[in-house]
N, C-alpha and C positions, 0 to 999 in steps of 0.2 A: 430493764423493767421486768421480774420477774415475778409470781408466772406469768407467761403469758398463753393462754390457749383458753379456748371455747369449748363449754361441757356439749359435747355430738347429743345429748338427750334434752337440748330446748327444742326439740319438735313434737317429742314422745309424748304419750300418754301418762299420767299418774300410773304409779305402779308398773311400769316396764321397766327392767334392767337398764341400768342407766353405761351404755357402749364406753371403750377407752375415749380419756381426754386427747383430744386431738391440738396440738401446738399451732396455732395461727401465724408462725414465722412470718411471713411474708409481707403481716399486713407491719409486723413490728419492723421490721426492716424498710418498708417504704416510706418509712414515716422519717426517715433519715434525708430521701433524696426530695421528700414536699419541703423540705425544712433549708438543704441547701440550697436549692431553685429563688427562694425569698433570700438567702446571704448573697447568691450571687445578682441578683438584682441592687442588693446595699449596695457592696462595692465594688461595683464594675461601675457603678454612677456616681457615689459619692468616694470614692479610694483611687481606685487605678483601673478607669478606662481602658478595657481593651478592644480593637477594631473586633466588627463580628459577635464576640459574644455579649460583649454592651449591648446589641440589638436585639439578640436572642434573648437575653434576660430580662429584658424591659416589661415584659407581664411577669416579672419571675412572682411576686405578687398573688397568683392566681393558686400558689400552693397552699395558701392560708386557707381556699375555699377546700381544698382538696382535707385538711382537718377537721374544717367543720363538718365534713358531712361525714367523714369518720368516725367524730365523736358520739355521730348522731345514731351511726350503725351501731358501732361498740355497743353502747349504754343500751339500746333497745337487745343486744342480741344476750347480754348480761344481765337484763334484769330481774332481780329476784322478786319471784311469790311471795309474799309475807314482807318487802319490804317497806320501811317506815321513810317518809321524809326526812327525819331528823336523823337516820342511819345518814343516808344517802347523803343528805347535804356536807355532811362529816364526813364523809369519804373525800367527797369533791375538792371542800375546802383544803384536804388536807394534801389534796395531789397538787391543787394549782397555787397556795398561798406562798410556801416556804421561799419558793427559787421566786415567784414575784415579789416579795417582801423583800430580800436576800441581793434582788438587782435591784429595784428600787431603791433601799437605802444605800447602794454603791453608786446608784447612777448622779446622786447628791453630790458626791464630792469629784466626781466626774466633770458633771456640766457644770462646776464652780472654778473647776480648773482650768477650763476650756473657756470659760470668759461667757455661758451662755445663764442668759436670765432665768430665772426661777421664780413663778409663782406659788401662793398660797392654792388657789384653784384649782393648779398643775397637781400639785402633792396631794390636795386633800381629797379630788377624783381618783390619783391612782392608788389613795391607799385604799379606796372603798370600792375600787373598779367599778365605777360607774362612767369612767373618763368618756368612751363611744356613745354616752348619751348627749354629750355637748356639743354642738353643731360650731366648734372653735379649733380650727387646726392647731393651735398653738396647744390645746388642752389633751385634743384627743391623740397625737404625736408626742405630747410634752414628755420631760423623764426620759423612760425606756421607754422609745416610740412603738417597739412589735408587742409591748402590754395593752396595745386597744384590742385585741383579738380577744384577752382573756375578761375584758369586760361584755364582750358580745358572750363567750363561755360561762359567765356565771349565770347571765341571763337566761341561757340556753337549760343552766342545772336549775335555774327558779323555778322555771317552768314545768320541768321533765316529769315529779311525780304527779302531777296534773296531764300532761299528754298520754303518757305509758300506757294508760287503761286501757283507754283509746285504740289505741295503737294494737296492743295486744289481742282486741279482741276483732281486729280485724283479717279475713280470711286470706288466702293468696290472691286471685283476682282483686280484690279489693285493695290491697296494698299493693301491688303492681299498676293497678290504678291510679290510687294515690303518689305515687312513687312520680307516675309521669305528670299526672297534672300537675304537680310543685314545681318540676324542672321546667313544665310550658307555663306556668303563669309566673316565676324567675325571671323567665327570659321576656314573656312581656312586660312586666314592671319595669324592669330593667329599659327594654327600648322607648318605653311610655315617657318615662324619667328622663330621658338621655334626650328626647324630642323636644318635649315640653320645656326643658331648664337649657341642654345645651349640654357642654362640657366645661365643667369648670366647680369651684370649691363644691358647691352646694350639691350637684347631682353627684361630686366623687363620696361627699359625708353620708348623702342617702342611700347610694350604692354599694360603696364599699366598704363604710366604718358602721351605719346605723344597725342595733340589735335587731328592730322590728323586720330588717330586712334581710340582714344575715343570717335568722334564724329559717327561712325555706331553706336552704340548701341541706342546714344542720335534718329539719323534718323530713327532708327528702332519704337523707341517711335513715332516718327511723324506719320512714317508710319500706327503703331496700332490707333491712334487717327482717322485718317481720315477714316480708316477701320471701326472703332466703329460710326463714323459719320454719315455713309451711310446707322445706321439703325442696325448693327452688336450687336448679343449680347453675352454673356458667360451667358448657362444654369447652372451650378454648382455652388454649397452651394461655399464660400469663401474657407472653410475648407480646402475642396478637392485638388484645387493649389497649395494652400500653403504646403500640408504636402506631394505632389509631389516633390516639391520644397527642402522642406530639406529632403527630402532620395535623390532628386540627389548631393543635398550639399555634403551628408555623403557618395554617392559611389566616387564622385569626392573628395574627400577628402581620401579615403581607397584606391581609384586606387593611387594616388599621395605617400599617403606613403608607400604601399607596390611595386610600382612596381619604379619610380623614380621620384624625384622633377620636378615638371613641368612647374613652375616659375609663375608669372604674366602672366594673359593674357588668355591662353587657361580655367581657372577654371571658369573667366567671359564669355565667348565666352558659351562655355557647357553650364552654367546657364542662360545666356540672353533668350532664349527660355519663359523659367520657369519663368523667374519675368513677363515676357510680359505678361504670362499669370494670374500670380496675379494681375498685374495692372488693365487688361481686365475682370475681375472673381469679383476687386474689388468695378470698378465703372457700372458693369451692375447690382452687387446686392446693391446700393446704386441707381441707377437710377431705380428700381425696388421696391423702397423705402423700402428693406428687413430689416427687422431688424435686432440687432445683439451687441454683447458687444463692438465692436471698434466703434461704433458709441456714446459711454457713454464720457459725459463730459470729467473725466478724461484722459480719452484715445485720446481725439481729442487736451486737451490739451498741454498733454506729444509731441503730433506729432509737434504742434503750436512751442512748444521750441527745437524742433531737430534740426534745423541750427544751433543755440548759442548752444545747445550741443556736436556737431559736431567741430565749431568753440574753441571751450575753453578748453574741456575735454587735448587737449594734454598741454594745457600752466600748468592745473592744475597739471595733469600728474606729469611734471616735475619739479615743486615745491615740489611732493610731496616725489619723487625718491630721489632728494637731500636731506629735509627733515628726510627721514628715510630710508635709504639703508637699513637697516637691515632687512625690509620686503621681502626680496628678498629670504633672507634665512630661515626665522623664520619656525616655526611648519605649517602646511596645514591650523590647524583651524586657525592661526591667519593671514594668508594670505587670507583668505575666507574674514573671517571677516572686513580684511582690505579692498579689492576688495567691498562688498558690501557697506561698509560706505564712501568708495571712490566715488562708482555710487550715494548714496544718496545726497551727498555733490555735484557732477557733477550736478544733476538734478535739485538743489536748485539755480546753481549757473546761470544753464540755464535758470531756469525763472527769476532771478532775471535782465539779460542779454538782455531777451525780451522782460519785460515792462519796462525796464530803458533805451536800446541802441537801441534796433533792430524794435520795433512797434514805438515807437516815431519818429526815425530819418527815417525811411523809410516814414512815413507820410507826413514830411516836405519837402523830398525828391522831394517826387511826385507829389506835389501839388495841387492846387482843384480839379483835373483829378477824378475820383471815381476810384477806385481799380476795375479789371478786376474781376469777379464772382470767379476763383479758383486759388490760387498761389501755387506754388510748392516751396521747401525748396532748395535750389541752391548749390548743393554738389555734 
């Protein structure tokens, strides 16, 4: 997804030389490994169980929150002066429609082949992405099950030139303020929810699939943006966040299964902290212009393909489960083995997805407009 970089003069004054474009690698590259974390979560559960990392993947889940509040940074740190709603919603539409249209109409002769039911409700929520407003597992999973994300996303773009102002004109203390009270009143909703209902459908739809709720995390992203705007930086190597980051994964993962299921919800709440601070950690040592290996081609590209990875892995998925149940059962290594040439094949299919579906038809989309300096992957 190209360009990708952030203009270094959204902090500046009118009228100040506007410094070189600085390339935000790092964040486009992470958006590869949020995106695998949720494939290996599919199928290490639904394909080929394997000891150990079936455990570890079990929140894998919790990368979807890790977008939303991406999208939330991006679009605040991207926003243009002068611009119109109707620009903006034309951007948006045009980034997230093509490849959910595009699996959607494949995912039809998919689940017909595979012997699973189809409604009208199913189809006509996800042609409008409203699906994540229906409190019906059967609806908001229906089709392409990881397109409820992009109905919490469009929600998130209804909203945005209505928040932005807001947002903008708020100072650094004030949105590092903000910034924290979203993630503490996240996480109390979240255990309020989880007390009052329990575990089960209903706290997981309020939790984890409802827009009204997914959007704190998304607002939290805004909030860090404008925080980082005013001049804000993260001193720490990349490294250091991230591997904060998955030891809280792993205590939130060993509280959950030693002490009880905790459902959707409160394990993103816990973590949204911790990505914020990856995101923050990511693009000040990129604006910093640090070096580092997720800035290497390959890695910027892999992130370039994470929507259509995101997008297809489940359709392939379940070609593939039909195809050979028996992987289910088979020996570890050959489950291993299957799982890796599964991701191979996912990751081949992803690119193939984004210079054939997803960079063409977003272009055309958009029209002579020039693409904003940094897009985020919309999941």
């Amino acid at each position: 997804m190209s360009p990708r970089s952030f203009e270094t003069n959204a902090c500046h004054n009118p009228g100040v030389p506007a410094p070189d474009r600085v390339f935000l690698d790092r964040l486009t590259s992470l958006r590869f490994f949020a995106a695998l974390v949720v494939v290996l979560n599919h199928i290490t559960r639904e394909f080929a169980p394997i000891p150990g990392v079936s455990t570890l993947a079990v929140m894998g889940t919790t990368g979807v929150g890790f977008f939303f509040a991406l999208s939330g940074f991006i679009l605040t740190w991207n926003a243009r002066d002068g611009d119109t709603p109707t620009s903006f919603y034309r951007r948006r539409f045009a980034r997230v429609y093509p490849m959910h249209f595009v699996t959607l109409a494949m995912a039809i002769p998919v689940l017909l082949w595979t012997g699973s039911l189809i409604t009208a409700p199913e189809v006509l929520t996800n042609v409008l992405l409203i699906q994540s407003w229906a409190p019906d597992r059967n609806i908001y999973f229906g089709m392409n099950a990881p397109s409820w994300s992009l109905a919490c996303e469009m929600f998130f773009y209804l909203i945005f030139p209505l928040v932005i102002p807001m947002v903008r004109r708020l100072g650094a203390r004030a949105a590092g303020s903000a910034a924290a009270i979203l993630v503490a009143g996240n996480l109390v909703i979240a255990v309020t929810v989880t007390a009052v209902l329990g575990v089960g459908d209903v706290s997981s739809f309020l939790l984890y699939v409802f827009p009204l709720y997914r959007i704190i995390g998304f607002l939290a992203g805004c909030a860090l943006a404008q925080w980082m705007r005013s001049g804000i930086r993260v001193r720490q190597p990349l490294w250091f966040p991230i591997v904060v980051l998955a030891v809280a994964y792993c205590a939130v993962l060993g509280a959950q299964m030693t002490l009880r299921p905790v459902g959707h919800g409160i394990e993103d709440a816990l973590l949204l902290p911790f990505v914020l601070w990856v995101i923050a950690a990511a693009a000040s040592n990129d604006l910093a212009r640090k070096p580092g290996w997720l800035r290497s081609k390959w890695a910027i590209r892999l992130g370039e393909w994470s929507f259509a990875l995101y997008l297809t892995h489940w359709l392939l998925m379940t070609v593939a489960v039909h195809v050979a149940p028996g992987i289910y059962d088979a020996s570890v290594l050959i489950r291993i083995f299957a799982d890796l040439i599964f991701i191979t094949i996912a990751i081949a299919v992803s690119a193939a997805f984004y210079y054939l579906v997803e960079a063409p038809l977003e272009r055309r989309l958009r029209g002579s407009r020039p693409r904003p300096a940094m897009q985020v992957t919309d999941i």
